[in-house]
ROTILUM-911591 format. One record per atom (N, C-alpha, C): residue number from 1; atom name; z, y, x. Coordinates in Angstrom, 3 decimals. Layout:
BEGIN
+-----+------+----------+----------+----------+
|   n | atom |       up |    north |     east |
+-----+------+----------+----------+----------+
| NUM |   CA |        Z |        Y |        X |
...
+-----+------+----------+----------+----------+
This chain:
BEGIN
+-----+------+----------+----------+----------+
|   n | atom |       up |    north |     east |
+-----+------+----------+----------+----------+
|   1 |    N |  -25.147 |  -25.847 |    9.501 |
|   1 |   CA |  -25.515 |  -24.525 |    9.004 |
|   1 |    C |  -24.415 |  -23.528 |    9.370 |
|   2 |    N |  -24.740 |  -22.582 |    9.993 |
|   2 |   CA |  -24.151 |  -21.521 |   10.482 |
|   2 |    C |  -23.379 |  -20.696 |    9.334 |
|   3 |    N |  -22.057 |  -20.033 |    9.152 |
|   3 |   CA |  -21.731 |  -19.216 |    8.306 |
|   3 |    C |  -21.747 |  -18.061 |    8.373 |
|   4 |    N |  -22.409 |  -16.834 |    8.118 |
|   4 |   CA |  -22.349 |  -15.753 |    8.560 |
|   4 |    C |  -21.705 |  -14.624 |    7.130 |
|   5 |    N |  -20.459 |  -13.954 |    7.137 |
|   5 |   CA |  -19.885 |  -13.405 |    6.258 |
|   5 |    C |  -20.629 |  -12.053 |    5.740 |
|   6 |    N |  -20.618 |  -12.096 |    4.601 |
|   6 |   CA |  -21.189 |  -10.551 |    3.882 |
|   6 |    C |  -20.896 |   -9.561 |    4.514 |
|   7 |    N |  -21.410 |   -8.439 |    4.787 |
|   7 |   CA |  -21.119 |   -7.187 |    5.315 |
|   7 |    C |  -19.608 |   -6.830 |    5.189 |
|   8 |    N |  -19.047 |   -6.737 |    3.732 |
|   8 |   CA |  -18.411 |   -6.237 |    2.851 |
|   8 |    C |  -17.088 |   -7.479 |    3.296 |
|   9 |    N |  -16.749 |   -8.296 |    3.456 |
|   9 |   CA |  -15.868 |   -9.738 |    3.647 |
|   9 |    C |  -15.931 |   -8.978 |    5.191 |
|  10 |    N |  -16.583 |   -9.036 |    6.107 |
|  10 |   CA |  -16.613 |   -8.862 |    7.445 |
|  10 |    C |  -15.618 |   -7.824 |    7.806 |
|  11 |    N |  -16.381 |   -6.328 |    7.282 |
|  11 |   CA |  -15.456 |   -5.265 |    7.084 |
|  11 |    C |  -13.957 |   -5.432 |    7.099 |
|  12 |    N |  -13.854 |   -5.986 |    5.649 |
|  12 |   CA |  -12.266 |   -6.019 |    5.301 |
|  12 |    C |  -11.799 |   -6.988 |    6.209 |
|  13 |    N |  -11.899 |   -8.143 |    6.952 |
|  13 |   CA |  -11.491 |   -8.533 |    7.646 |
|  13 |    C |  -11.011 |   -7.715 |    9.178 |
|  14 |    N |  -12.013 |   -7.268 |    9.212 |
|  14 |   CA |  -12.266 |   -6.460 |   10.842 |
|  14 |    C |  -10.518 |   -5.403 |   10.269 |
|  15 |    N |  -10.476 |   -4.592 |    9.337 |
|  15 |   CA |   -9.712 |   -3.580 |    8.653 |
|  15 |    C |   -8.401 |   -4.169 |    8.359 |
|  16 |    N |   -8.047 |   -5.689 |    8.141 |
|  16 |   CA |   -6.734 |   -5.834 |    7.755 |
|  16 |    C |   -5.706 |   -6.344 |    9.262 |
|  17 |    N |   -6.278 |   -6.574 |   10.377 |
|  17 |   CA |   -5.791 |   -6.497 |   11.535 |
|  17 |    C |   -5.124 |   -5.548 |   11.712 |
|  18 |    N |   -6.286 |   -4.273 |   12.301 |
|  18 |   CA |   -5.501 |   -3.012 |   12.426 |
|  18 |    C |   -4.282 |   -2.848 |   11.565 |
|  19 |    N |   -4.503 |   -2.545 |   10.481 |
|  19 |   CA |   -3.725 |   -2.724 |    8.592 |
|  19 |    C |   -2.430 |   -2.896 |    8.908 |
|  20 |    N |   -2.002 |   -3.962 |    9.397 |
|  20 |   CA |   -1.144 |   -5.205 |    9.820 |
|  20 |    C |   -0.562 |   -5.069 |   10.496 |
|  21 |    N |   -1.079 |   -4.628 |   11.740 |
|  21 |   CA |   -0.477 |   -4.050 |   13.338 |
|  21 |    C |    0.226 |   -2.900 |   13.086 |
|  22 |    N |   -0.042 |   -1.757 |   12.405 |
|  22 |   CA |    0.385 |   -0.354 |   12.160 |
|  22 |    C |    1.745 |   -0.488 |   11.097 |
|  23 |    N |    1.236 |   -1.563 |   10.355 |
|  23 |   CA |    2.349 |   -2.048 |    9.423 |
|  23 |    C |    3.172 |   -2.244 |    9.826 |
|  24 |    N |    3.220 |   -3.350 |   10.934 |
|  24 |   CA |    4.438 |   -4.179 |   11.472 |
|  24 |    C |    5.434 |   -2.770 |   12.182 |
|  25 |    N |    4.482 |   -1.945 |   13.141 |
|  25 |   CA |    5.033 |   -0.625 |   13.637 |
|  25 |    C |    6.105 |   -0.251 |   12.955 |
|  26 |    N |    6.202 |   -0.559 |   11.815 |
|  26 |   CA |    7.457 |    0.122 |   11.011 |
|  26 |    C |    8.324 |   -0.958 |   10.360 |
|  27 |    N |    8.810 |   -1.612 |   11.112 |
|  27 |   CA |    9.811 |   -2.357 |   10.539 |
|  27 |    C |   11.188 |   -1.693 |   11.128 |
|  28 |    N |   12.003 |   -1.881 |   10.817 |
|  28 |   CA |   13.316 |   -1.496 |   10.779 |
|  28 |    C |   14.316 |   -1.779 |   11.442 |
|  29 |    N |   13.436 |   -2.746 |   12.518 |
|  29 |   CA |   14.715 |   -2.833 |   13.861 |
|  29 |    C |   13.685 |   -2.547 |   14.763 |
|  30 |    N |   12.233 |   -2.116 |   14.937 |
|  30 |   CA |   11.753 |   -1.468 |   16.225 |
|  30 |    C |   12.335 |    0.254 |   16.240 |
|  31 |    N |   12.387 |    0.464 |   17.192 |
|  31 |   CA |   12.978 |    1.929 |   18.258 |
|  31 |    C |   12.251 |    3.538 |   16.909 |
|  32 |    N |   12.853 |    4.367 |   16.921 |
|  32 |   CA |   12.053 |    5.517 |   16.051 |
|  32 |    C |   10.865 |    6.079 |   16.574 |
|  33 |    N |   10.585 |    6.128 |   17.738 |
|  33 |   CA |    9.750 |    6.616 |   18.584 |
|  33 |    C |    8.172 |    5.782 |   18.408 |
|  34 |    N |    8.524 |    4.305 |   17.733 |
|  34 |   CA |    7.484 |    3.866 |   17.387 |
|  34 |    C |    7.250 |    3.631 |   15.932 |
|  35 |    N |    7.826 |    3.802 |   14.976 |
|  35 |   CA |    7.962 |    4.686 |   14.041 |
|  35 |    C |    7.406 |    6.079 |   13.836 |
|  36 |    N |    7.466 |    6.857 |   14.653 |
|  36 |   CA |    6.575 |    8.279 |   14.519 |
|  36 |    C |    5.341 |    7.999 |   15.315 |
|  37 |    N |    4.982 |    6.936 |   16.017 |
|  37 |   CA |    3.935 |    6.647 |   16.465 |
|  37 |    C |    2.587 |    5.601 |   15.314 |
|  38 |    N |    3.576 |    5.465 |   14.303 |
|  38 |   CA |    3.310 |    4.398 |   13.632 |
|  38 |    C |    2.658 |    5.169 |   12.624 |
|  39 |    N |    3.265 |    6.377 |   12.217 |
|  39 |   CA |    3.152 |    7.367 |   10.950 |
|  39 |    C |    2.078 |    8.578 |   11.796 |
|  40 |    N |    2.210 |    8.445 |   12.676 |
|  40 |   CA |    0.762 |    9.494 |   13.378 |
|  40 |    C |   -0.356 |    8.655 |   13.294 |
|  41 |    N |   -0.448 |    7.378 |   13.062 |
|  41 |   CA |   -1.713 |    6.611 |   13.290 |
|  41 |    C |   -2.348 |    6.888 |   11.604 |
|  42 |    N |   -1.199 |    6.441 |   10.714 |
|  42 |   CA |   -1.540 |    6.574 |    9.810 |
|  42 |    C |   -1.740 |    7.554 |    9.050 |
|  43 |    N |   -1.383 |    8.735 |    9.485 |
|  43 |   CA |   -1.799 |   10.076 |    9.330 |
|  43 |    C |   -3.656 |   10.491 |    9.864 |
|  44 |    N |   -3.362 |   10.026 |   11.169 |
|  44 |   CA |   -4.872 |   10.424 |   11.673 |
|  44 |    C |   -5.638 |    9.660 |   10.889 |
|  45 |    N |   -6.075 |    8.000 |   10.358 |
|  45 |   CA |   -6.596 |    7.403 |    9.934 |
|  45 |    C |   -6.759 |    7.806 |    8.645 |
|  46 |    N |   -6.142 |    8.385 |    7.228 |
|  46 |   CA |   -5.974 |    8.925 |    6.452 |
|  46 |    C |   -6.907 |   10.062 |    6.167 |
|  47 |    N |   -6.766 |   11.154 |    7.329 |
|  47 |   CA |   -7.487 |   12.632 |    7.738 |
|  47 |    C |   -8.895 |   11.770 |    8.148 |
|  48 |    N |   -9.309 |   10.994 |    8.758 |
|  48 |   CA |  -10.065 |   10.629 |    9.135 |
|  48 |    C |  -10.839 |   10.391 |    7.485 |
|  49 |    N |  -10.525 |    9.323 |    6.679 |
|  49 |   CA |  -10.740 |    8.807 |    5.646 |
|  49 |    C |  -11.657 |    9.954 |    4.723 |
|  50 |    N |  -10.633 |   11.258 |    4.858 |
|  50 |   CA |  -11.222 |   12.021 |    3.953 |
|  50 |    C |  -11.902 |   12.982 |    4.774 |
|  51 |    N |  -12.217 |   12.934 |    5.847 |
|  51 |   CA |  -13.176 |   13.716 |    7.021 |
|  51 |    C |  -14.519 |   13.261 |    6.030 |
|  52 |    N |  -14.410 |   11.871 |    5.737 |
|  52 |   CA |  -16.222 |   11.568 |    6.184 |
|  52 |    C |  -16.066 |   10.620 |    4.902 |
|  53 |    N |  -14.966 |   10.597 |    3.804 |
|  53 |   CA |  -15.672 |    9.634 |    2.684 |
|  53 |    C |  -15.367 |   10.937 |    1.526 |
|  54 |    N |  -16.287 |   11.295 |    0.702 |
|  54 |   CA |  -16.009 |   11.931 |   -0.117 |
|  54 |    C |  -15.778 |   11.683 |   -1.401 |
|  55 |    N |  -16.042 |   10.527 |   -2.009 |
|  55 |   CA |  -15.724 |   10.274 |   -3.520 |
|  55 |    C |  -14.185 |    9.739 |   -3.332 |
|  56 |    N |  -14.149 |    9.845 |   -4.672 |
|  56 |   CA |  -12.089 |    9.611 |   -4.864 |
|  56 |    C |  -11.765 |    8.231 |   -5.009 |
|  57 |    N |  -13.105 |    7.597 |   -5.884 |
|  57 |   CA |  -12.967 |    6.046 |   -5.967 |
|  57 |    C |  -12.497 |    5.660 |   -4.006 |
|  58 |    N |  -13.291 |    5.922 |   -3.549 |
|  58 |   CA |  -13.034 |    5.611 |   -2.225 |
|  58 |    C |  -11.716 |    5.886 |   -1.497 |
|  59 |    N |  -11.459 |    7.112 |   -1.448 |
|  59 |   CA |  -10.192 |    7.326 |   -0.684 |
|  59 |    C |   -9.182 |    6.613 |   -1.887 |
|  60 |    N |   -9.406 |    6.286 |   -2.850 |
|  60 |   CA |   -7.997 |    5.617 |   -3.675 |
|  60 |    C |   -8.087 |    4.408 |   -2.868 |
|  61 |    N |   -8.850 |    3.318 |   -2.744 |
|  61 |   CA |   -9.284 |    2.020 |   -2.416 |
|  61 |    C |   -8.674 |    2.086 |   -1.343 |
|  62 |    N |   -8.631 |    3.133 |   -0.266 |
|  62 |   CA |   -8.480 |    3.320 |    1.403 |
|  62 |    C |   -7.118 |    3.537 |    0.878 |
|  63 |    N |   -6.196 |    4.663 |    0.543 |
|  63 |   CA |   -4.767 |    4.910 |   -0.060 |
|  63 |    C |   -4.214 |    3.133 |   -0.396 |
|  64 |    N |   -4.895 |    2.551 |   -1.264 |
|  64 |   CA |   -4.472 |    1.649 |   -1.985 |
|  64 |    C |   -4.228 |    0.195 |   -0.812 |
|  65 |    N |   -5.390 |    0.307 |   -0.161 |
|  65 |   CA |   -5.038 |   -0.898 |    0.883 |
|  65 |    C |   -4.018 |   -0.250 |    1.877 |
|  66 |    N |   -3.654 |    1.148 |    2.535 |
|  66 |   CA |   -2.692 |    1.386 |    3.581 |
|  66 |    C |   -1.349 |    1.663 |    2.787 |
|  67 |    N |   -1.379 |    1.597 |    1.490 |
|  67 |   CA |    0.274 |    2.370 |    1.069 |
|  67 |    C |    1.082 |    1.266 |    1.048 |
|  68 |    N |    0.770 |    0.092 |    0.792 |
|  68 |   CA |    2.189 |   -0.679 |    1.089 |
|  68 |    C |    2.910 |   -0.975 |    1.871 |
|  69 |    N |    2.856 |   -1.497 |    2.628 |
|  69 |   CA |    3.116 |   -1.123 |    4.114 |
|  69 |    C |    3.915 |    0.149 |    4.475 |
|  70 |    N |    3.172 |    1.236 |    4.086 |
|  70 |   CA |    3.653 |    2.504 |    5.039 |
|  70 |    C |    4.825 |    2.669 |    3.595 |
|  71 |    N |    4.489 |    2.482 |    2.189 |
|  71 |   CA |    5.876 |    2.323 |    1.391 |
|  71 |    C |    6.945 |    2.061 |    0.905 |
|  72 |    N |    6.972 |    0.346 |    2.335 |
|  72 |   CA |    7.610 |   -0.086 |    1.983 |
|  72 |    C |    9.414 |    0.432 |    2.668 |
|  73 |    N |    8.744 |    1.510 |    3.912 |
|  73 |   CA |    9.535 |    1.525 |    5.402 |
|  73 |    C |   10.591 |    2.851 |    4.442 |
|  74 |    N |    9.577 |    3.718 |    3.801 |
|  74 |   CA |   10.583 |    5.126 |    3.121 |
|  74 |    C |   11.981 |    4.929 |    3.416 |
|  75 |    N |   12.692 |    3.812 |    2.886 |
|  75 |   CA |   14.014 |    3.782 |    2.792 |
|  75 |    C |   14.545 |    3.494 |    4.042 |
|  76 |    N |   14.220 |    3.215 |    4.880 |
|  76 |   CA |   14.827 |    2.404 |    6.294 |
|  76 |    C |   14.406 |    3.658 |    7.737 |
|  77 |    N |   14.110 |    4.969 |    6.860 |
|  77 |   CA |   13.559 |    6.119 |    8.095 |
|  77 |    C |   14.668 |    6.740 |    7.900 |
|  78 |    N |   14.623 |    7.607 |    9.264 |
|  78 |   CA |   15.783 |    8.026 |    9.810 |
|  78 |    C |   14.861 |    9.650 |    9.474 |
|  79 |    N |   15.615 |   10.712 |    9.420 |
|  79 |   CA |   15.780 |   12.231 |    9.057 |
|  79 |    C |   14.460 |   12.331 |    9.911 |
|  80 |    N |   14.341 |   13.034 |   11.159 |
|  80 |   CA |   12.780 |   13.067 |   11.600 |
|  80 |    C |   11.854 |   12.538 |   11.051 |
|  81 |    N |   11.929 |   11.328 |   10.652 |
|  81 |   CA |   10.944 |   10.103 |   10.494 |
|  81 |    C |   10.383 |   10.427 |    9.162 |
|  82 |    N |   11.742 |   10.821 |    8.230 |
|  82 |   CA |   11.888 |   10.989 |    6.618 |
|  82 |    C |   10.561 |   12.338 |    6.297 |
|  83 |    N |   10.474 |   13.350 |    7.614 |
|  83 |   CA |   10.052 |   14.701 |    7.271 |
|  83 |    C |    8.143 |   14.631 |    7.437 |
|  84 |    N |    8.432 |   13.855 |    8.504 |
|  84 |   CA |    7.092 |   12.581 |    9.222 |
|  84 |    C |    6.357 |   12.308 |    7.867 |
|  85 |    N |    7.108 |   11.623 |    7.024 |
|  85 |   CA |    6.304 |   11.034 |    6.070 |
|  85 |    C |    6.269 |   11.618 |    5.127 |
|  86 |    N |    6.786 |   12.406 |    4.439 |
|  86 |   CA |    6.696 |   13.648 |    3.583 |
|  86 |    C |    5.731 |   14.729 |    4.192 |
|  87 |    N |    5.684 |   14.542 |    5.111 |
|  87 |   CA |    4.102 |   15.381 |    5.408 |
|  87 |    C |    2.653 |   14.435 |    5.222 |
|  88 |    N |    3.043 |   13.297 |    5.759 |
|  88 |   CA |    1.714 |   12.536 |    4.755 |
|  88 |    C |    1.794 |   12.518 |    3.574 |
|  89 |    N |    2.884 |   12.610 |    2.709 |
|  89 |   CA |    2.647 |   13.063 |    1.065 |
|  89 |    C |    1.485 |   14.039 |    1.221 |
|  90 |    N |    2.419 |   15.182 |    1.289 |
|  90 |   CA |    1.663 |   16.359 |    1.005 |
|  90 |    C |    0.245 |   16.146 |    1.546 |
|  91 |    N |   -0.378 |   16.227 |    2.991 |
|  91 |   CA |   -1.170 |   16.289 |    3.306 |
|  91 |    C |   -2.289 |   15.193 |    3.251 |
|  92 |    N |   -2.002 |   14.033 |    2.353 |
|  92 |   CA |   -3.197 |   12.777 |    2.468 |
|  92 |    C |   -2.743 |   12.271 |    0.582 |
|  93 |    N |   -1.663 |   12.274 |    0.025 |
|  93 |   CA |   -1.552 |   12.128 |   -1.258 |
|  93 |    C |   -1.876 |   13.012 |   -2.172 |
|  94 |    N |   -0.808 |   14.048 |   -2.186 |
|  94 |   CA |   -0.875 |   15.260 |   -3.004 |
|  94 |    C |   -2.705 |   15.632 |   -3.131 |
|  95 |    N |   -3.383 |   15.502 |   -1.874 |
|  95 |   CA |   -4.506 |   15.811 |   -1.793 |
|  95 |    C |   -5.795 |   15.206 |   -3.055 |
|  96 |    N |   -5.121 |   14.049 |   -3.435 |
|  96 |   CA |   -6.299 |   13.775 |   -4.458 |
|  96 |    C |   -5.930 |   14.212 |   -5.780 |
|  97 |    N |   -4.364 |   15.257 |   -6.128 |
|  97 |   CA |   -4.648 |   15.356 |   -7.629 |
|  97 |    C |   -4.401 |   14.211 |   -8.823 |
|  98 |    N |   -5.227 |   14.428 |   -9.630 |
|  98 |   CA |   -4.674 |   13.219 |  -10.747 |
|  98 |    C |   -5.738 |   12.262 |  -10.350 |
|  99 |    N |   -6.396 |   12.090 |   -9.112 |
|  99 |   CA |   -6.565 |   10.331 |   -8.932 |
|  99 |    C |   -5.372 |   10.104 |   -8.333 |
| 100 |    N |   -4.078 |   10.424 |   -8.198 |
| 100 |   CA |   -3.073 |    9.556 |   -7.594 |
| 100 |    C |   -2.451 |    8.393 |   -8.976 |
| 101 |    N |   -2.887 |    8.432 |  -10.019 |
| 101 |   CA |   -1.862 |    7.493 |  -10.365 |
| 101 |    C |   -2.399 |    6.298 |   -9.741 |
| 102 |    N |   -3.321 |    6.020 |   -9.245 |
| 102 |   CA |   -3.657 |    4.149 |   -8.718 |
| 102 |    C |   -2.407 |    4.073 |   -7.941 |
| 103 |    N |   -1.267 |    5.064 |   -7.241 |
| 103 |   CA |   -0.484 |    4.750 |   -6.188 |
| 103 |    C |    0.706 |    5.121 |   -7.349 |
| 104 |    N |    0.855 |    5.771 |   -8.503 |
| 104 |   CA |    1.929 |    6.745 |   -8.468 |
| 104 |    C |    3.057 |    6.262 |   -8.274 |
| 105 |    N |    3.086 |    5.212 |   -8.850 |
| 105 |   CA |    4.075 |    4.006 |   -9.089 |
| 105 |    C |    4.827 |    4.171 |   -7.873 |
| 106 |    N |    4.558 |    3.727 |   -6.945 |
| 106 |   CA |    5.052 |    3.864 |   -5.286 |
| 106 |    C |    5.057 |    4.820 |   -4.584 |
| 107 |    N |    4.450 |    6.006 |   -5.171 |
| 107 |   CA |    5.182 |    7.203 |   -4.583 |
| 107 |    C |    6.112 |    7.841 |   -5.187 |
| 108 |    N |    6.376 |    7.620 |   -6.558 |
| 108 |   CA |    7.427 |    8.140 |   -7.337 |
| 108 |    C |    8.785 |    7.561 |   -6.870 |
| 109 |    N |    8.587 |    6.067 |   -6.291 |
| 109 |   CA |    9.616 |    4.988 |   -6.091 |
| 109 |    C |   10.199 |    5.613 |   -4.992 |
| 110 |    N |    9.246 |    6.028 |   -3.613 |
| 110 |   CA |    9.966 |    6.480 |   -2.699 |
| 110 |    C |   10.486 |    8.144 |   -2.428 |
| 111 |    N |    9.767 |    8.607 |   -3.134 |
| 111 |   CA |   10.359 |   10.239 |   -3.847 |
| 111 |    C |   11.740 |    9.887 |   -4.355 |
| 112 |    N |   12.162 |    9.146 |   -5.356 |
| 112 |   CA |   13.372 |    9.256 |   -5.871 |
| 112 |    C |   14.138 |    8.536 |   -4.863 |
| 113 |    N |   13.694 |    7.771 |   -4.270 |
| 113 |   CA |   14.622 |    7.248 |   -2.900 |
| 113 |    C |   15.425 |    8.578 |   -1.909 |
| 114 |    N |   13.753 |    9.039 |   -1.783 |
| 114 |   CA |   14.523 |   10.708 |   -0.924 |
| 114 |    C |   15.168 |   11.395 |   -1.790 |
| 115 |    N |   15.641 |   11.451 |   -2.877 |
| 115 |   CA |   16.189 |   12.100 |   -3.684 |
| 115 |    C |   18.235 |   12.024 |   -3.448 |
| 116 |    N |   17.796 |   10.730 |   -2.980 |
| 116 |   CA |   19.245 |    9.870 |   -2.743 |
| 116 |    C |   19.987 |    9.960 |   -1.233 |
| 117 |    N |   18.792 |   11.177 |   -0.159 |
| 117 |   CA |   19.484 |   11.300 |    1.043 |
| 117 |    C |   20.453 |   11.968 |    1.302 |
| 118 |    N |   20.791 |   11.651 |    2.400 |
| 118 |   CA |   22.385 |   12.745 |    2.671 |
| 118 |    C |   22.119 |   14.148 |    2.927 |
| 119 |    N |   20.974 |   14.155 |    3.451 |
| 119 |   CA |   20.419 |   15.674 |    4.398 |
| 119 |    C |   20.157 |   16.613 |    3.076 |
| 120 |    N |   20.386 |   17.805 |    3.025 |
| 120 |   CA |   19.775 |   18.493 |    2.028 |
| 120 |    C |   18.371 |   19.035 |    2.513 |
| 121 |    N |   18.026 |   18.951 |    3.249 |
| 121 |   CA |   16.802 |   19.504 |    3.046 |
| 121 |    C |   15.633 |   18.503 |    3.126 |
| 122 |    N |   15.906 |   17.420 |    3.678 |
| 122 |   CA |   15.318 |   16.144 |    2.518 |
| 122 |    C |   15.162 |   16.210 |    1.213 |
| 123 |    N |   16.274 |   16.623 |    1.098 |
| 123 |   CA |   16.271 |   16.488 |   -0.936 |
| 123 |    C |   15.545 |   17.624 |   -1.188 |
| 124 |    N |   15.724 |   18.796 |   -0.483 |
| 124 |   CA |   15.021 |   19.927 |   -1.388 |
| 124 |    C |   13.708 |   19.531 |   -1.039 |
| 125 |    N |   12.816 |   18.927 |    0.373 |
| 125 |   CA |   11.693 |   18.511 |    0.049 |
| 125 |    C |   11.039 |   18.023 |   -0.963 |
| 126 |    N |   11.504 |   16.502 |   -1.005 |
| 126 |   CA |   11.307 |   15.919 |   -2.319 |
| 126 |    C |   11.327 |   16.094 |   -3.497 |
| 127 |    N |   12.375 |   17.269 |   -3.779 |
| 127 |   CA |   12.067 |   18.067 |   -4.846 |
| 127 |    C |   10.837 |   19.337 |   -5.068 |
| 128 |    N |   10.458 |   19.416 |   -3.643 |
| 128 |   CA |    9.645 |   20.075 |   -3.723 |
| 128 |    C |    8.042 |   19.393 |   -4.271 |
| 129 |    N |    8.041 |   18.103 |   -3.447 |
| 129 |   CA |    6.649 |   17.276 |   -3.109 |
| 129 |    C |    6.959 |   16.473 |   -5.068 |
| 130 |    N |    7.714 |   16.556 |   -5.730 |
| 130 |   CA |    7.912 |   16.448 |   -6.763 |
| 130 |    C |    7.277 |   16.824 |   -8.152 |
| 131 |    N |    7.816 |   18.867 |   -7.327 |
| 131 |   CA |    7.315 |   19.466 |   -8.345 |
| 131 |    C |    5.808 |   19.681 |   -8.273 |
| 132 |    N |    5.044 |   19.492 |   -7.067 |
| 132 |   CA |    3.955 |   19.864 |   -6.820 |
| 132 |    C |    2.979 |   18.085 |   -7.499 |
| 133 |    N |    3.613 |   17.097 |   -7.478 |
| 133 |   CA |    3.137 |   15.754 |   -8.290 |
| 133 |    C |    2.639 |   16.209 |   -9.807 |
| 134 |    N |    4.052 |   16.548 |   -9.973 |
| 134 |   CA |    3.951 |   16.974 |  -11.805 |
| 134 |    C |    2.974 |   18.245 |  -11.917 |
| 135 |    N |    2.561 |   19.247 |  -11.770 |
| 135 |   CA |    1.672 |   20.018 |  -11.484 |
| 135 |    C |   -0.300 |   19.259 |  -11.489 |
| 136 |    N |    0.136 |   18.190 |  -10.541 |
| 136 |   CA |   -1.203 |   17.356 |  -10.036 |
| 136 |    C |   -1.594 |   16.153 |  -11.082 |
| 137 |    N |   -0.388 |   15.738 |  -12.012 |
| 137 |   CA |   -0.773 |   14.463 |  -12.687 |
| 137 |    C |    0.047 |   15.004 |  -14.262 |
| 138 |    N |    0.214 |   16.006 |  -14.604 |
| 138 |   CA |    1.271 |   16.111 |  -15.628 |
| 138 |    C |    2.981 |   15.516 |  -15.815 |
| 139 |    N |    3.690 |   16.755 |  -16.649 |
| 139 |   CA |    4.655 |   16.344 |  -16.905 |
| 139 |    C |    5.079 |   14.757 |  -17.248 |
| 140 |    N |    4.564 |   14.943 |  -18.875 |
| 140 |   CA |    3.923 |   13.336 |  -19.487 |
| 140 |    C |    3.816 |   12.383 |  -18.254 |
| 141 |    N |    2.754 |   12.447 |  -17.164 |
| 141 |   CA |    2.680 |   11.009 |  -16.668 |
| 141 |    C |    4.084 |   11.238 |  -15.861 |
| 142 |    N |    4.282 |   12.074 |  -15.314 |
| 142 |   CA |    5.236 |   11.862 |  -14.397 |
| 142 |    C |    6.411 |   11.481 |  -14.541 |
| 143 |    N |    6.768 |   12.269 |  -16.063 |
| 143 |   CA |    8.315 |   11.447 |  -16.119 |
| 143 |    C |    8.751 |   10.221 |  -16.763 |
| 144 |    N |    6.977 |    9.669 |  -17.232 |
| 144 |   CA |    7.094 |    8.157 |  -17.889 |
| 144 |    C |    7.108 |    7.134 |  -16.700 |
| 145 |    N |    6.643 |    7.779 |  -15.189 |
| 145 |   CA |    6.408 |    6.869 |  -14.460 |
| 145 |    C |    7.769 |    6.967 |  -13.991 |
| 146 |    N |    8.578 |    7.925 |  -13.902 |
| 146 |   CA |    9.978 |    8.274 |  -12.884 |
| 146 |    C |   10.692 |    6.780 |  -13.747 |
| 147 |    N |   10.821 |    7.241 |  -15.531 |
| 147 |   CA |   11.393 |    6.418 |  -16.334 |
| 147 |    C |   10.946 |    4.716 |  -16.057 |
| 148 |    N |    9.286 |    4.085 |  -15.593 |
| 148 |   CA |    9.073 |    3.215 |  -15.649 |
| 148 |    C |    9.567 |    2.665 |  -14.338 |
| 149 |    N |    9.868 |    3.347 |  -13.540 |
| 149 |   CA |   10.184 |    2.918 |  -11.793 |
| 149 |    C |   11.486 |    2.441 |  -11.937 |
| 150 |    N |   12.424 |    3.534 |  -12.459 |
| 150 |   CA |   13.947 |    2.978 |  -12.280 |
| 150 |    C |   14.124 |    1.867 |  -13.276 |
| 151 |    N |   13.031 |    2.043 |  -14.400 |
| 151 |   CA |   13.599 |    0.141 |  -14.978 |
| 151 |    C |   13.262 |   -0.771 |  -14.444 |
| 152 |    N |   12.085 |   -0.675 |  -13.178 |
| 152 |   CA |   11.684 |   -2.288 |  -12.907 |
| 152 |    C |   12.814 |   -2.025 |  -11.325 |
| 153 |    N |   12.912 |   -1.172 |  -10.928 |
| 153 |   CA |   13.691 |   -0.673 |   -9.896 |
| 153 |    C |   15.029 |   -1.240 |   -9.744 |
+-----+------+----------+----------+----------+
């Protein structure tokens, strides 16, 4: 008997390749150049996401399977790279508002990371992409999550 996988199993399979490949893109001893090649994919794919899916359940699910990976690299980017990905804040996070807490956890983690760079205008970003969080999810959540990050942190 033949096995043929659910639509839905198929999908996510077909999806965690790519996933994986774009992931690996950012490890921390390949070149920067593939690094900003790595963070343009995942930028376009993102824009893409919210081109053509419109409910929030959805783009969280899509956010939720690409952010680890692309969250884990925050600390190991170099100043270009750092500004790179602070524009996917703004432009693919910031964008859903208070459905971000499914991620907040991990974007708060790597916000206060940029908080800790040498460059100042890193920092004033992050203080910027900060204040515009707390605005999107409240004071309240935001500074229980800042408080819950640096204890498991």
């Amino acid at each position: 008997m033949e096995y043929i996988p659910l639509e839905e199993v198929l999908g996510k399979r077909l999806c965690i390749l790519p996933i994986n490949l774009i992931a690996q893109c950012l490890n921390k001893s390949l070149p920067e150049s593939v690094h900003m090649l790595a963070l343009e994919a995942y930028h376009s794919i993102f824009l893409l996401h919210f081109k053509w899916l419109k409910e929030d359940k959805v783009l969280n699910d899509v956010l939720a399977f690409y952010s680890p990976g692309l969250f884990s690299f925050y600390q190991f980017a170099k100043l270009d790279i750092k500004a790179k990905f602070n524009k996917i804040i703004r432009d693919v996070y910031l964008r859903l508002g208070s459905e971000l807490l499914y991620c907040l956890n991990g974007l708060v983690n790597i916000l206060l990371l940029g908080l800790d760079d040498q460059n100042v205008d890193t920092i004033n970003e992050v203080r910027e992409l900060l204040t515009i969080l707390e605005q999107k999810v409240s004071t309240r959540i935001l500074y229980s999550t800042i408080w819950l990050v640096l204890y498991i942190y």
